[in-house]
C-alpha positions in Angstrom: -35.9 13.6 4.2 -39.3 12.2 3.3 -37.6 9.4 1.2 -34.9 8.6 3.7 -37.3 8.2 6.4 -39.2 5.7 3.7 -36.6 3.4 3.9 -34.9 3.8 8.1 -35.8 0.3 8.6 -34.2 -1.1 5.9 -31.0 -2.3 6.7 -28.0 -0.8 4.6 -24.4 -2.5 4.6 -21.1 -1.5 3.3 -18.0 -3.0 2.3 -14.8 -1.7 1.4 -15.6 1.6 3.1 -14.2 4.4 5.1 -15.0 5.3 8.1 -13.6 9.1 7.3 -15.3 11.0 4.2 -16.2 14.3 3.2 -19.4 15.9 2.2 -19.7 16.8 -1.7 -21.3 19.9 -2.6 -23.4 19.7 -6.3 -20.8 22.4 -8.0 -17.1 22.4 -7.3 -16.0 26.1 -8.9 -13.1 26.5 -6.4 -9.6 25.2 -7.3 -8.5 25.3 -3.7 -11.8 23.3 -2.1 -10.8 21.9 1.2 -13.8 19.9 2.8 -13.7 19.0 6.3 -13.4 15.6 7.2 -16.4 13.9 8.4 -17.5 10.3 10.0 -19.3 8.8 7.8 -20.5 6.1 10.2 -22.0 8.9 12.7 -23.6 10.1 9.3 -25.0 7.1 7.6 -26.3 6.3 11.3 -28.2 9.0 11.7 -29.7 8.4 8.3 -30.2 4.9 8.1 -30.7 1.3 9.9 -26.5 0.9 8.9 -23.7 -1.4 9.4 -20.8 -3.5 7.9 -17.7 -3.4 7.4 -15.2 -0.2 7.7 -11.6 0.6 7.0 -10.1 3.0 9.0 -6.7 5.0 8.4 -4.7 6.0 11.4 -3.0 9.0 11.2 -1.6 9.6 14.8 0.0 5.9 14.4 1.8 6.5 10.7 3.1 10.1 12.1 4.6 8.3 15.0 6.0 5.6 13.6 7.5 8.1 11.1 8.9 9.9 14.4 10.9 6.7 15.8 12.4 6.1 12.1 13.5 9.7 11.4 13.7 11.8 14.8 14.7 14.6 12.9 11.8 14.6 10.8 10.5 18.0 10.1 8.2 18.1 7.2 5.2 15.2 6.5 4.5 15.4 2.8 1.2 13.5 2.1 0.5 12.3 -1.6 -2.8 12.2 -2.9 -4.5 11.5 -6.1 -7.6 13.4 -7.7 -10.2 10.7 -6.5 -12.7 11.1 -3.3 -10.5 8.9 -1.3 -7.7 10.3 -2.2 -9.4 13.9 -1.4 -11.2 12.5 2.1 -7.8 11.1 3.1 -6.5 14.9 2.9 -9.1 16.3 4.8 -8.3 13.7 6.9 -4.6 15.0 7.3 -5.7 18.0 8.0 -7.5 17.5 10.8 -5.0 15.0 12.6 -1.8 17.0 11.5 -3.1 19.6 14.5 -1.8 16.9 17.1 1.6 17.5 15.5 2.2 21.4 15.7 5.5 20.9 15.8 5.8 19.3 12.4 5.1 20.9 8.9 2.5 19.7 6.9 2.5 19.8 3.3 0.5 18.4 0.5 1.2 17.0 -3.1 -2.8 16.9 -4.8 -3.4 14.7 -7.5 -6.3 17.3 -8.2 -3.6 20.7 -8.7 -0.5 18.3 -10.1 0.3 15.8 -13.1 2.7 12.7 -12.6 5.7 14.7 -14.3 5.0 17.8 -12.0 4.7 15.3 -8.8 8.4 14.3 -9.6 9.7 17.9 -9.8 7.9 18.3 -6.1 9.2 15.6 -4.7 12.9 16.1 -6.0 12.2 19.9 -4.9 11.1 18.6 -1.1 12.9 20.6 1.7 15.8 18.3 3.9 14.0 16.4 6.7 10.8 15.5 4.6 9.2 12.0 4.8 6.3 11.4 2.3 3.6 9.7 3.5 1.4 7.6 0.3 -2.4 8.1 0.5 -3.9 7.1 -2.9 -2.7 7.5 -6.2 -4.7 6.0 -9.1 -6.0 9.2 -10.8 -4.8 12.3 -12.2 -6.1 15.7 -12.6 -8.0 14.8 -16.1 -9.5 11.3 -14.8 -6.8 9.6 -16.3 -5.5 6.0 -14.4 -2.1 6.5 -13.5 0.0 3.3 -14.7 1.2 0.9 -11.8 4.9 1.5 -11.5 4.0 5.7 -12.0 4.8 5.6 -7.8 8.5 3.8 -8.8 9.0 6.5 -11.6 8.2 9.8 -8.9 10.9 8.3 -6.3 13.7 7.3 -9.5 15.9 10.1 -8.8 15.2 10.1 -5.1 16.5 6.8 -3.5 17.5 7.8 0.0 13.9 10.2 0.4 12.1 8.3 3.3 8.7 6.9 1.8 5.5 5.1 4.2 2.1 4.3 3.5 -1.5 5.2 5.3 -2.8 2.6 2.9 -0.5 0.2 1.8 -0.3 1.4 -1.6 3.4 1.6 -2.3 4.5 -1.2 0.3 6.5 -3.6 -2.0 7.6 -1.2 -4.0 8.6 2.3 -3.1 7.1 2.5 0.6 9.5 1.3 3.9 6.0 0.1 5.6 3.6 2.2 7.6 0.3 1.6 10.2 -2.3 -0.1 7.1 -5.9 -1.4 7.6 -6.9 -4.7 7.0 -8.6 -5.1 3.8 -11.2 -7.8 3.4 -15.3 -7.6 2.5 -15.8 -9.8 5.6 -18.7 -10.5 3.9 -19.7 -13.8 7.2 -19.5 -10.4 9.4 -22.3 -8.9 7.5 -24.3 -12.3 6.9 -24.3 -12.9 10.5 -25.8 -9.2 10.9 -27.9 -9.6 8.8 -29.4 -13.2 10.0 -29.9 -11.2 13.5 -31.5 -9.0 12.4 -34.2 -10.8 10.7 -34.6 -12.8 13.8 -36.1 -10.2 15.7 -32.2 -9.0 16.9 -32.8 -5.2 16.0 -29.7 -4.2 17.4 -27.8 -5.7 15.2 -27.2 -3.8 12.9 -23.6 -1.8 13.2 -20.2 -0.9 12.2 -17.6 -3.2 12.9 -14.0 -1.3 12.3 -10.6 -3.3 10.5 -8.0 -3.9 12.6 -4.9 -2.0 11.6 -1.5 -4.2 11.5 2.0 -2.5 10.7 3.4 -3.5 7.5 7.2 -3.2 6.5 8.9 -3.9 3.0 11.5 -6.7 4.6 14.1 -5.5 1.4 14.3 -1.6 2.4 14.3 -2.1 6.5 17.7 -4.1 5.8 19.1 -1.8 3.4 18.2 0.8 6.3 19.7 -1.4 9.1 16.4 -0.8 11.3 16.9 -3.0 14.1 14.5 -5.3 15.0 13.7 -3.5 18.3 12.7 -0.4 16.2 9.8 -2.6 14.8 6.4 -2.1 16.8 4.9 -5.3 18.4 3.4 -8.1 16.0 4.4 -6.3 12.9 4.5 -8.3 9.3 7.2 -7.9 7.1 6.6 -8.2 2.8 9.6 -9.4 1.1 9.6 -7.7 -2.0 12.1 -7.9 -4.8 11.2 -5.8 -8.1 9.9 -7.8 -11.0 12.5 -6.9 -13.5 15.6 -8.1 -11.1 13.0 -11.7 -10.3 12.7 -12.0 -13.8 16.5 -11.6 -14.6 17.3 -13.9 -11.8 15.1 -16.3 -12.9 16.9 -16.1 -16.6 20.4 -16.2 -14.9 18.8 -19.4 -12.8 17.2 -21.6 -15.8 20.9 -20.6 -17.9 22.8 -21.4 -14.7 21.0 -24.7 -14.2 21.2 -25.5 -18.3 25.1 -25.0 -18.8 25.9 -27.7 -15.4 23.6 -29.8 -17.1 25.5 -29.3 -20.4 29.1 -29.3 -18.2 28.0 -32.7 -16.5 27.1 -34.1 -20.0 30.2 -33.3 -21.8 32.4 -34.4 -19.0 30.5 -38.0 -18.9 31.1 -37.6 -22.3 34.5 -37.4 -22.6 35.0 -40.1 -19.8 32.7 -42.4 -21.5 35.0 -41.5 -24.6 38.3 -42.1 -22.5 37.1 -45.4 -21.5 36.1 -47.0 -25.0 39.5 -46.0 -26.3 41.4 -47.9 -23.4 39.3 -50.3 -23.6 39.8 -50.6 -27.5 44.0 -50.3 -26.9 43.3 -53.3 -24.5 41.7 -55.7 -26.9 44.3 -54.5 -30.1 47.1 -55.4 -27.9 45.3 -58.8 -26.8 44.4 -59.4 -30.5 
């Protein structure tokens, strides 16, 4: 406490951060650990002269924008990797899955399951399930999951409804979800900062991303949402998997080559046709 209270006055920033979190014990012995979810701005303000920037997931909004997709939804599967975000976003669930008593919560933990025994869960998920993407980067052994592991846990199933409280999967495996606005907003700190030093002590705070909804323009069509499903000022990625753009782009370049080639050959061959009338012409003049 002594050493904290050393340096109150010194302003602290943060960028890229959450506002939810967890507190970490110094031994974790227990397999089945389930922190509470905490705010870690009411926490880094009581310790410190704090501010910044903040990114902040919104549960309540995913759950019911999940709820006007899939009315029949019964069972809210969040998928989480074995990081601390990926572990604070659980608690997370946790605590706002209580607002939804009617629904069943369950959890895939990158912490408990490999990639290969992800897929089993997910192919095993009860009918009326809707997973919802948190994090997933690392596994159970610290090991970086590769960047199309999310494509290979959906492969065998396509018509399993997928969103994102982060974004990660949007483009890829995810129809769209409630996302924050990433950014270091680095002039937002500067400006704090220059305040501050200017004799503005109350300067200093925690300014929140906005959140925006986010849809993968590709799966909405093949789903036939119409566009009054779509909440108010949403933004649409049009994704197309890199395999298919590269093929196109093979079948385009060959496409464009052989009407090249066709428009050659046939000047060609009426460049060809014309000599040899021309030639007949001046044999029978001759």
């Amino acid at each position: 406490s002594a050493a904290i209270n050393q340096f109150r006055d010194i302003p602290l920033f943060c960028a890229f951060a959450s506002e939810n979190g967890i507190d970490l014990p110094n031994t974790i012995s227990d397999p089945e650990w389930r922190p509470l979810s905490i705010d870690m701005v009411d926490k880094a303000q009581k310790l410190f002269t704090s501010g910044g920037f903040i990114n902040v997931y919104d549960v309540e909004k995913n759950i019911n924008l999940i709820k006007n997709f899939y009315p029949n939804v019964k069972n809210i599967v969040l998928l989480t990797d074995n990081t601390y975000g990926g572990t604070s976003l659980k608690a997370l669930m946790r605590k706002e899955m209580e607002k939804f008593p009617e629904l069943n919560y369950i959890s895939l933990d990158g912490r408990k399951i490999t990639s290969q025994q992800a897929r089993t869960e997910i192919e095993g998920l009860p009918a009326h399930s809707v997973v919802l993407i948190g994090t997933w980067r690392v596994n159970n052994e610290g090991q970086y999951f590769l960047r199309n592991s999310l494509n290979e846990l959906f492969t065998n199933t396509p018509d399993l409804p997928v969103f994102s409280l982060t974004g990660s999967g949007i483009g890829s495996v995810a129809i769209g979800g409630f996302v924050p606005q990433y950014g270091a907003n680095s002039e937002v700190i500067v400006r704090q900062i220059s305040r501050f030093y200017r004799g503005d002590k109350g300067a200093i705070k925690f300014n929140q991303s906005e959140g925006i909804y986010n849809f993968d323009r590709r799966k909405t069509d093949a789903l036939g949402v119409r566009s009054d499903q779509f909440p108010a000022n949403s933004i649409f990625t049009n994704s197309e998997d890199p395999q298919i753009h590269k093929y196109k782009m093979v079948l385009l370049y060959l496409s464009l080559g052989s009407f090249i080639l066709i428009i050659f050959m046939v000047s060609f061959a009426l460049l060809y046709s014309r000599n040899r009338r021309l030639r007949r012409n001046l044999e029978k003049n001759e």
